[in-house]
C-alpha positions in Angstrom: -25.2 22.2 -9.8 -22.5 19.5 -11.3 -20.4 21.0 -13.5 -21.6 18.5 -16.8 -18.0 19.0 -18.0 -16.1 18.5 -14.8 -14.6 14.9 -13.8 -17.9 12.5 -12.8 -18.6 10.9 -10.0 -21.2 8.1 -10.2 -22.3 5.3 -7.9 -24.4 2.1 -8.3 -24.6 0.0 -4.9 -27.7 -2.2 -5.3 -29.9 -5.5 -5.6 -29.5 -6.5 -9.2 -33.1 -6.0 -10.5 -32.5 -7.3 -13.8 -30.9 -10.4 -15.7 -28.0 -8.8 -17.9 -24.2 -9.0 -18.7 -22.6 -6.8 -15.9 -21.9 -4.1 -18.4 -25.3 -4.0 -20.6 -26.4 -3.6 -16.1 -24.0 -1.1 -15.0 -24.2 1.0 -18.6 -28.3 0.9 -18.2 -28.4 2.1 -14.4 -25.2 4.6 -14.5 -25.8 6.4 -18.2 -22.4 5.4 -18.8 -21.1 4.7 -22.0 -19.7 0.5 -22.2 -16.0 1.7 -23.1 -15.8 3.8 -19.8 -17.5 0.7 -17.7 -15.4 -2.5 -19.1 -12.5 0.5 -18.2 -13.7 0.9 -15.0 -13.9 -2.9 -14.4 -10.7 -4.0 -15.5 -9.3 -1.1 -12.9 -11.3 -2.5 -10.2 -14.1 -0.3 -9.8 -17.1 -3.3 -9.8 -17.4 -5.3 -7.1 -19.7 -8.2 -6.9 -21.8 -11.0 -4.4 -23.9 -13.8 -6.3 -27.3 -14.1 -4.6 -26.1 -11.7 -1.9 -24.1 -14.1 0.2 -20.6 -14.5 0.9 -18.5 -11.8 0.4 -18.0 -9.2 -2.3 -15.3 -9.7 -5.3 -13.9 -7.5 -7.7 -15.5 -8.2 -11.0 -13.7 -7.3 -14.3 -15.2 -9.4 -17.0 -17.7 -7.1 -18.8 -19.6 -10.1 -20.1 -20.3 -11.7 -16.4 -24.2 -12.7 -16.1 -25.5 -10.6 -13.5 -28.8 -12.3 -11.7 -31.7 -10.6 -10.6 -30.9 -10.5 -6.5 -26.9 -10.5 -6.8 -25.5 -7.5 -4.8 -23.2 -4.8 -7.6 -21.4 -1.8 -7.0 -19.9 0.5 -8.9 -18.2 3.4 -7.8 -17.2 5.5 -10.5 -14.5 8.1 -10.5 -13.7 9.5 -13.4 -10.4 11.2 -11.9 -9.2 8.4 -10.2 -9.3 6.0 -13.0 -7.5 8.5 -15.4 -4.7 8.3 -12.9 -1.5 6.3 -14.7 0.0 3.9 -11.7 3.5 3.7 -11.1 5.3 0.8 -11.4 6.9 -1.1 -8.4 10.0 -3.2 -9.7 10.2 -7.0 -8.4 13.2 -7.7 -6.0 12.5 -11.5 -5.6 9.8 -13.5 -7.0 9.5 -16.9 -4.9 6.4 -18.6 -6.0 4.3 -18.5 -3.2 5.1 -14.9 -2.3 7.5 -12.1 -3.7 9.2 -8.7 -3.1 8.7 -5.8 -4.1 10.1 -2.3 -4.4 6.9 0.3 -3.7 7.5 4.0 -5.1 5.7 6.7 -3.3 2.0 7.4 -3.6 1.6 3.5 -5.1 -1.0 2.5 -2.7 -0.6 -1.0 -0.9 -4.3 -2.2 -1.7 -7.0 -0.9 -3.4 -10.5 0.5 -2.4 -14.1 0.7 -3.7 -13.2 2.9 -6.2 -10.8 1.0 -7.6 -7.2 -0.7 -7.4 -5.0 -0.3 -10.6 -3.0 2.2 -9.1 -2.1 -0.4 -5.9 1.3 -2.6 -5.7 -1.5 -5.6 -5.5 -2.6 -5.0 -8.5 0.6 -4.0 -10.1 2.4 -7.5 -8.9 -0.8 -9.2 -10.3 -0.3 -7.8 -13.9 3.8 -8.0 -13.9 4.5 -11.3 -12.6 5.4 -14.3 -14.7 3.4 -16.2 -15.0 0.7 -14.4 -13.3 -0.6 -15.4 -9.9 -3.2 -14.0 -7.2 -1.8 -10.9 -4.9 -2.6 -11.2 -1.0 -1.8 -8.1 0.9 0.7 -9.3 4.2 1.7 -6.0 5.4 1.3 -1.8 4.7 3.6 0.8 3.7 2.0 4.4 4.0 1.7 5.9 0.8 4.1 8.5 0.8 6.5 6.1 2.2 8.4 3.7 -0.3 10.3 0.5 0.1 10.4 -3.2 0.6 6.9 -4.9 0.5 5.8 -8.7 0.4 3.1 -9.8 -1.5 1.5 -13.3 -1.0 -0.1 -15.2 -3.8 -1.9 -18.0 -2.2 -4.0 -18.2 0.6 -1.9 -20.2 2.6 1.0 -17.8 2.1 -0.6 -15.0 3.2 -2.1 -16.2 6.3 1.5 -17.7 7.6 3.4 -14.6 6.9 0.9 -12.0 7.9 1.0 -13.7 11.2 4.8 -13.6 11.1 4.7 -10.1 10.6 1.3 -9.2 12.8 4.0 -10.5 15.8 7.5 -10.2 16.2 8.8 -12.7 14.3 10.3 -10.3 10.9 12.9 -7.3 11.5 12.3 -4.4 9.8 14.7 -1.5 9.4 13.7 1.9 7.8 16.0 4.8 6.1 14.6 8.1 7.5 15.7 11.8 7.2 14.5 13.9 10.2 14.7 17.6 11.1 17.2 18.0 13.8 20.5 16.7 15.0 19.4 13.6 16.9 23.2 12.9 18.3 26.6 11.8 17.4 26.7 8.9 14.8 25.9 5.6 16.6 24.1 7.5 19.1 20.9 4.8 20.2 17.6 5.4 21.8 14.2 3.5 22.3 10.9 5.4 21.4 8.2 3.4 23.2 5.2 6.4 23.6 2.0 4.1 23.3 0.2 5.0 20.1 -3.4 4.6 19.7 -3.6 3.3 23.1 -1.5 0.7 22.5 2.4 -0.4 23.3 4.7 0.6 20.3 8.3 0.6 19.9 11.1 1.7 17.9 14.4 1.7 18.1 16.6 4.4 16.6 20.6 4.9 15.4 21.7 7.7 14.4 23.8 6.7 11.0 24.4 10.4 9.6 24.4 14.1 10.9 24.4 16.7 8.2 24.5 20.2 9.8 24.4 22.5 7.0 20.7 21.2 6.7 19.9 20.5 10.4 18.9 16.9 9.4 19.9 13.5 10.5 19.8 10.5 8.9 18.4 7.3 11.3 18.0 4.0 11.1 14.8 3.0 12.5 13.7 -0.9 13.5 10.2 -1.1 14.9 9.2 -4.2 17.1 5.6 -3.1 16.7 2.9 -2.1 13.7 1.0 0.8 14.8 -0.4 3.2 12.0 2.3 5.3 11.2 4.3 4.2 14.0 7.9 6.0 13.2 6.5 9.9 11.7 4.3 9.6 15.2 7.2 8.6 17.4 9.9 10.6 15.7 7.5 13.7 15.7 6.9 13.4 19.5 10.3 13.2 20.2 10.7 16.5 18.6 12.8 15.2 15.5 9.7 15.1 12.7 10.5 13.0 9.6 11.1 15.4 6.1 8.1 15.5 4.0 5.9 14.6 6.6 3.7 17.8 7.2 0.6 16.1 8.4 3.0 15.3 11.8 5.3 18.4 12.0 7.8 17.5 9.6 9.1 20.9 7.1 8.3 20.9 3.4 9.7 18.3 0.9 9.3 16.9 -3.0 8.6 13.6 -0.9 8.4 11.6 2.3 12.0 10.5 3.5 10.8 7.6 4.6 11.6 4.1 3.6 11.9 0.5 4.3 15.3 -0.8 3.6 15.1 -4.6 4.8 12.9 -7.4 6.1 14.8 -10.1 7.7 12.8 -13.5 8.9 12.2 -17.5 8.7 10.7 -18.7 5.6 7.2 -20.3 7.5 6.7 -21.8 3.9 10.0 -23.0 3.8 11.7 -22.8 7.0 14.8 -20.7 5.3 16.4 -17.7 6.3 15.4 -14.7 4.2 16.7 -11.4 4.0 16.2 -8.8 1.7 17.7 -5.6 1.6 18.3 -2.6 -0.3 21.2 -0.3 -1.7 21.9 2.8 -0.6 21.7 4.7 -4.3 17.2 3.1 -3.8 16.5 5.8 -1.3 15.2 8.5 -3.9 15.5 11.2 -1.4 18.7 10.5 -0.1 20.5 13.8 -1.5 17.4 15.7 -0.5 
């Protein structure tokens, strides 16, 4: 039996079967009262298809005219949207496209239950003057660092195809168990993951052996789902923080991406972007 005082979770995923302002609809079918849904909608938690075709869009305007046939849904969780997201801070805002710094557990983009606590969202309410956010590339969760965010279509489809190849270098901060050499020491991790060729390559930058750690710089020529924990963790040297993969206890994921390095395909410049040592929140982990 649901606890009636416990966090709710509700969902309405159907034809609309009735003619009504999306959150007269959505208060009717889910009991709810209209302050929690025009919450919920501004947070992303209602998506929507007129007549069923095409495909489905957030909608956040509580007074939208819902027709009888139109596809809703509205998952609701009350937990979830309680939540207060952290706040990324803008590194470089170039009109078509910016960067941002992500903190941990910011996700990169939302999902049906909702998307205020994702750096999409996030850029979308910061920026000035406010544009549309495209999602170009991930960043795990845990992880934090340098992220590009689109804001037109064009944008996004020119550098997510920069960075689905090998066109951008990326280099990544991370704290391993383990002494993994000297300083300067170099080695190639190229264990398939998923099936499929991936590759890192790894310098050692610091050896701290009061902790049995090692600080690396990692640049992966590849995009597989979490590409470096899975590498460094089969090479016996598992990143700190990262349980799920072997890696020992930690407040967080020492884990981050320090620059992106590539040719404008917007404006054919040279871009770097790159950050300071004193970023890395875990550094003196």
């Amino acid at each position: 039996m649901r606890d009636p005082f416990g966090p709710q979770r509700i969902v309405v995923d159907e034809k609309v079967k009735k003619a009504e302002e999306a959150c007269v609809y959505l208060a009717g079918r889910s009991g709810l009262p209209k302050g929690r849904i025009k919450d919920a909608m501004n947070k992303g938690a209602v998506r929507w298809r007129k007549g069923g075709n095409g495909a489905m869009k957030r909608l956040r305007r509580a007074t939208a005219p819902l027709a009888v046939g139109d596809d809703i849904a509205f998952y609701y969780d009350e937990k979830l949207l309680a939540i207060k997201p952290l706040v990324p801070e803008c590194i470089a805002d170039e009109g078509q496209y910016s960067v941002w710094y992500k903190p941990a557990d910011l996700l990169s983009q939302g999902n049906e239950f909702g998307d205020h606590c994702t750096l999409l969202r996030q850029a979308e309410l910061l920026l000035e003057p406010r544009r549309e956010t495209f999602l170009v590339h991930r960043l795990d969760r845990e992880a934090t660092g340098l992220m590009l965010v689109a804001h037109n279509g064009e944008a996004a489809g020119k550098l997510s195809q920069l960075f689905s190849g090998r066109d951008v270098e990326k280099h990544y901060w991370v704290k391993v168990k383990g002494n993994f050499g000297a300083v300067g020491t170099q080695k190639t991790l190229d264990a398939p993951i998923d099936d499929k060729p991936a590759i890192s390559q790894v310098r050692v930058l610091e050896v701290h052996e009061g902790s049995d750690t090692t600080l690396l710089d990692v640049k992966i020529e590849t995009g597989r789902k979490h590409q470096i924990r899975r590498h460094l963790a089969l090479a016996g040297f598992p990143v700190v923080g990262d349980e799920r993969y072997g890696g020992p206890a930690a407040p967080m994921l020492c884990l981050t991406s320090m620059s992106l390095a590539f040719k404008c395909p917007l404006s054919g410049k040279k871009r770097n972007y790159s950050l300071d040592a004193e970023a890395v929140e875990w550094i003196g982990l």
